[in-house]
C-alpha distance (Angstrom), angle and dihedral (degrees) to the residues before:
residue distance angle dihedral
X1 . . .
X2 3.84 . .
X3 3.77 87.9 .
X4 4.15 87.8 57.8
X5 3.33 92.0 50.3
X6 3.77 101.2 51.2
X7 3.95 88.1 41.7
X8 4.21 88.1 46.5
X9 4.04 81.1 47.5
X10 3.41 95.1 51.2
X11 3.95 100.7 45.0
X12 3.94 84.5 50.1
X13 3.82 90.2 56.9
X14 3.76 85.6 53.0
X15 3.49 97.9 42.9
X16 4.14 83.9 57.9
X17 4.16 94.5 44.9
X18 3.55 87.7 50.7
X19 3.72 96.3 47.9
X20 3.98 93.1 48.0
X21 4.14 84.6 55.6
X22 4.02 90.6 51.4
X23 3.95 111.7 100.8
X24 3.18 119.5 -115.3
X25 3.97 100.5 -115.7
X26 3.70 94.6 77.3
X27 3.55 96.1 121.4
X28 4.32 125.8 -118.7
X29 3.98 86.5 -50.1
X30 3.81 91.3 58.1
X31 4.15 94.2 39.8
X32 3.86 85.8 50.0
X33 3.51 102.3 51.9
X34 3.70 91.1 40.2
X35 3.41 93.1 49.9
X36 4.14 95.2 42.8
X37 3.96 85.7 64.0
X38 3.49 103.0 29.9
X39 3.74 98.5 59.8
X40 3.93 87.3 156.8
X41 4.14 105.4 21.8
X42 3.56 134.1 165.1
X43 3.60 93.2 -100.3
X44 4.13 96.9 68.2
X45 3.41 116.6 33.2
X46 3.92 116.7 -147.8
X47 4.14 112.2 -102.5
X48 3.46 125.0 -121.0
X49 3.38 135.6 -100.1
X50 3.35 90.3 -122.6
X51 3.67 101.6 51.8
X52 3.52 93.8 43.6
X53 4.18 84.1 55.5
X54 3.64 85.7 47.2
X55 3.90 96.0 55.1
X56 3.35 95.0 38.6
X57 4.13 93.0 55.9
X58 4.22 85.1 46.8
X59 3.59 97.3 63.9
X60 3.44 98.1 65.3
X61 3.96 101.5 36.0
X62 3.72 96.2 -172.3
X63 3.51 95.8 57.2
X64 4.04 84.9 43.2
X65 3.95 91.0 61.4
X66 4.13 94.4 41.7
X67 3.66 83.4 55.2
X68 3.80 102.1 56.7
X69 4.22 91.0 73.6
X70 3.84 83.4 66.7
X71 4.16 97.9 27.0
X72 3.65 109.4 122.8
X73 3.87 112.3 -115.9
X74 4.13 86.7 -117.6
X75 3.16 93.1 57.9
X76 4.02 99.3 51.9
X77 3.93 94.0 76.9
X78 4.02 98.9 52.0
X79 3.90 90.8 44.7
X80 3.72 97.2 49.5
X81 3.51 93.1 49.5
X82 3.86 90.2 55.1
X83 3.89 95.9 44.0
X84 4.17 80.2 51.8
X85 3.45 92.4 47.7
X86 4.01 91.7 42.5
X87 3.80 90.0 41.8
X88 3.83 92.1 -123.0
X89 3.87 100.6 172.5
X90 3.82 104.8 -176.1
X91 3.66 95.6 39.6
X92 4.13 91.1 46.7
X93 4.22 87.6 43.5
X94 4.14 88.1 51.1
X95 4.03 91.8 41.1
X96 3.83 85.4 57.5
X97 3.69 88.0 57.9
X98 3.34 100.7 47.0
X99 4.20 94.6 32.9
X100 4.14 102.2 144.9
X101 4.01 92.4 -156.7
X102 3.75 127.3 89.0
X103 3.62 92.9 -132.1
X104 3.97 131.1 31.4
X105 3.98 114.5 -159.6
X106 3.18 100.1 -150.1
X107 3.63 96.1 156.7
X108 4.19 91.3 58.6
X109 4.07 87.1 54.5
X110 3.53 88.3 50.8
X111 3.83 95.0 59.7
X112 3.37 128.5 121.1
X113 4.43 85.1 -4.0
X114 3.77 117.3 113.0
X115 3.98 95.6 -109.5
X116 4.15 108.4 -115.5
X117 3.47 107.1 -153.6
X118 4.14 99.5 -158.6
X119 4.28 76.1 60.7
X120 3.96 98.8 45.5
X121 3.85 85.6 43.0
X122 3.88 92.6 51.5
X123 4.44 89.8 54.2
X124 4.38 83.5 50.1
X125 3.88 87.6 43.4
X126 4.06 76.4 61.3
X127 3.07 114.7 42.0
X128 4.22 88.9 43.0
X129 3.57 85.7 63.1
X130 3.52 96.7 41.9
X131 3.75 87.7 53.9
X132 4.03 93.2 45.4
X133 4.01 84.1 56.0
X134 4.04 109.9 116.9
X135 3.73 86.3 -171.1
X136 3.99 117.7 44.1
X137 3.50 119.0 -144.5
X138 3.67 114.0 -114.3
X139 3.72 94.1 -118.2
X140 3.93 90.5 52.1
X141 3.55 107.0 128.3
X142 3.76 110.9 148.8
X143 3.99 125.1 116.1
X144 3.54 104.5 146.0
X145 3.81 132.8 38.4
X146 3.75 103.4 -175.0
X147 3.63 109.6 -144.8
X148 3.80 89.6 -169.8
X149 3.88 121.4 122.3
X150 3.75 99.1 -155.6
X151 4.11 99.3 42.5
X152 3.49 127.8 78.9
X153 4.19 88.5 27.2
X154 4.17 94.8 157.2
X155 3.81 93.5 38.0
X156 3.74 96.4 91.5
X157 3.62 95.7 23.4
X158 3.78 92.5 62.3
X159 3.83 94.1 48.6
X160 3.44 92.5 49.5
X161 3.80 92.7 64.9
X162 3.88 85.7 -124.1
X163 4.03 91.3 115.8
X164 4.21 117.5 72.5
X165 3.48 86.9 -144.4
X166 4.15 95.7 71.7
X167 3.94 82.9 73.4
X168 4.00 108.6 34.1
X169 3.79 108.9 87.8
X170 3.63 124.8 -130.6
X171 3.86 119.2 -104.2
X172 3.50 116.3 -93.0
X173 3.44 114.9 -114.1
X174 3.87 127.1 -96.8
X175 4.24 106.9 -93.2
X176 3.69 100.2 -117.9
X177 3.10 113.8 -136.6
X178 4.06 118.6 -101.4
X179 3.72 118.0 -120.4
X180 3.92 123.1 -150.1
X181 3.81 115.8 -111.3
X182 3.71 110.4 -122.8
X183 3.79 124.7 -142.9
X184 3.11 111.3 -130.6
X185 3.85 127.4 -156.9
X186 3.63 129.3 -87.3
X187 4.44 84.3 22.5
X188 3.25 123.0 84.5
């Protein structure tokens, strides 16, 4: 019986290598037998948590902008770039407001991205009301948005978990060494 298994365990293993080397224009039979083994394959990676959040939160942009009083400062840079992307207006306007970052490089988003004006519009719509504000809010950060393609380049790429370096942790320090205090005369 344990022999069976081990040989059923090994034909399944080649049963999956095989199906990785098949092209992909097999046709529905080859997509569902690909995809019946393959429930997580090379050829979709999963999507985050974070995304998925972020998605969610867009489909219903009114709930999206009560949320951003109680929106976690991580979480700020991954949504805005999918209500950009999405071309969320009122949620992008009301992020502006409530940005938690000194600066907002807008320009390094922007690169590479055929510019949509009814979307660059909606982040000035935000910031003019921020600005005609008598009373900031007490999140209010904001005092630059950088317009600039080529500054800012890692900003959104770090926040977007598409960087290894958002999860390796600095090197600690070198202990320096601890030096004796000396008494000197006429203190005790």
């Amino acid at each position: 019986d344990a022999k069976a298994h081990t040989s059923s365990g090994v034909r399944e293993y080649e049963l999956k290598e095989a199906l990785i080397s098949l092209p992909h224009g097999l046709g529905p039979l080859g997509g569902s037998i690909q995809s019946r083994y393959m429930s997580m394959s090379v050829w979709t990676s999963p999507r985050r948590l974070v995304e998925l959040a972020g998605q969610s939160l867009l489909e219903d942009e009114a709930l999206a902008i009560a949320a951003l009083e109680l929106l976690p400062r991580e979480l700020f840079p991954p949504l805005f770039m999918a209500a950009f992307d999405g071309r969320h207006s009122q949620t992008l306007k009301a992020m502006v407001q409530a940005w938690p970052f000194t600066c907002l490089p807008l320009g390094a988003l922007m690169k590479g991205q055929h510019l949509d004006l009814e979307t660059f519009k909606a982040v000035l719509d935000g910031l003019d009301v921020l600005l005609a504000q008598e009373v900031r809010p007490r999140r209010w950060k904001l005092q630059v948005l950088d317009l600039r393609k080529n500054s800012h380049q890692d900003f959104w790429t770090v926040w977007s978990g598409n960087r290894a370096s958002l999860y390796s942790f600095p090197e600690p320090e070198a202990a320096q060494p601890m030096t004796k205090k000396r008494k000197v005369d006429g203190l005790s």
